[in-house]
Structure formats: structure tokens, C-alpha cells
N, C-alpha and C positions, 0 to 999 in steps of 0.2 A: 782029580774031580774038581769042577768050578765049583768056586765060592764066593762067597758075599759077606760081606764085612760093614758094618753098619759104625757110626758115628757121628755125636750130636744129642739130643733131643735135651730134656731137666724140665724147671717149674718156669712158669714166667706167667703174669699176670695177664687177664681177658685183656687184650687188643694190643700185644705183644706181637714181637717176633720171635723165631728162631729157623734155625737151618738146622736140618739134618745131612749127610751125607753117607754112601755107599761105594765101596770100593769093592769089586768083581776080577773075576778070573776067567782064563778061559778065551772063547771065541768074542767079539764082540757084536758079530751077527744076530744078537737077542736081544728079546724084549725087558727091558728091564724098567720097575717103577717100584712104587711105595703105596702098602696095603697096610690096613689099621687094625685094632680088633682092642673097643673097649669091654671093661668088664659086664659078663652076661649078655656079651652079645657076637655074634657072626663077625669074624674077618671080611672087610669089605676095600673095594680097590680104592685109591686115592688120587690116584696120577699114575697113570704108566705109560712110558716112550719104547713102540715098537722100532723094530729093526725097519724096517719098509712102513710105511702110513704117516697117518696123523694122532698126534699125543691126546690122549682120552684122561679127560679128569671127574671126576666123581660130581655132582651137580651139587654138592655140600661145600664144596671149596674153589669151586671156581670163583676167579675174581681175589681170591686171596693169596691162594698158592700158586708157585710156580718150581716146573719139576723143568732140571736141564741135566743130557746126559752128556762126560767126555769121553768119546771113544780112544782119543789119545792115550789121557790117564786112566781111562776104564774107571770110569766116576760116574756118578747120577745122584746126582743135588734135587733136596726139598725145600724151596722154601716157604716159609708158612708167614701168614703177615695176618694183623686183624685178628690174633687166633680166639676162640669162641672155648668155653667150659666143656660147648658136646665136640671138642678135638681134643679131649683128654685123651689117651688109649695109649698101647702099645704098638709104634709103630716097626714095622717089619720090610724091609727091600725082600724088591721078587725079583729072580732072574729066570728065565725060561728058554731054553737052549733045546730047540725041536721041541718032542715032546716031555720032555724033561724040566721041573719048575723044582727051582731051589729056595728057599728062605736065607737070610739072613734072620741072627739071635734074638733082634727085636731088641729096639730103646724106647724106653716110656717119653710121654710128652705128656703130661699134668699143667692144666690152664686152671688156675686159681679166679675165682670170680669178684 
């Protein structure tokens, strides 16, 4: 069964960086990116790089983040730049493999203001 394997995220102050990164199994024919979900509120997408298209980023973090995926190493990098207090949350890698959509465990990213 593919999986997804998440590493990265901790504390870093408002206008900080950090990278996350996700390490996948499987086919590399999917869509894979990075979905958030802070407390009390809806899981919402962040960056995702489809198998075929063009990479869709959340209009919250454009300009800041930048998502790159290696289908060699079967990787998909987050990187956050400028990060803001409302990009605290738990972030979580998506992989979707047909109709099949997997989670990774989810790493916290906390932006101290």
C-alpha cells in the first residue's frame, strides 16, 4: 500500500522560513502536495503538483511558498518563506493515486508572532 512520510516543520518566528518535506511510495504517476488544517478549522489545500497540469497553490501563500516534486527520489518539498501566525496549523502531504487519496501523519508548523 503507498505511503507518505512527512518531514520537517517546528517553531520559527513571523517572517521565517522553513521547509517541509514528504517522501511517497508507490507509482509516481499522482498528484501529490501539501494540505493544512489549523485548530477549529477545515483541512484546506496548500500547494498541490499534479501528475499532468499545472501546480495549484492556495491564494494564502502564494508568493511565499514554493512546492517542488522529485519523481526520481519520490519527494515533494514545501518551502515556506515570509511565514505569517495564520500558517500555524498541522501540515499534512497528500498523495492520490486514481481515485485513492492518502495522508501522511501530519507535522505541526507553529509561527510565533
Amino acid at each position: 500500500q503507498a505511503q507518505l512520510e512527512e518531514s520537517g516543520g517546528g517553531l520559527v518566528q513571523a517572517g521565517g522560513s522553513l521547509r517541509l518535506s514528504c517522501t511517497f511510495s508507490g507509482s509516481i504517476h499522482i498528484d501529490v502536495g501539501w494540505y493544512r488544517q489549523a485548530p477549529g478549522k477545515e483541512r484546506e489545500l496548500v500547494a498541490v503538483v499534479p501528475s499532468l497540469g499545472r501546480t495549484n497553490y492556495a491564494d494564502s501563500v502564494k508568493g511565499r511558498f514554493t512546492i517542488s516534486r522529485d519523481n526520481a527520489a519520490k519527494t515533494v518539498a514545501l518551502q515556506m518563506n515570509n511565514l505569517k501566525p495564520e500558517d500555524t496549523a498541522v501540515y499534512f502531504c497528500y498523495g492520490k493515486w486514481g481515485k485513492a487519496v492518502r495522508w501522511g501523519q501530519g507535522t505541526q508548523v507553529t509561527v510565533s508572532s
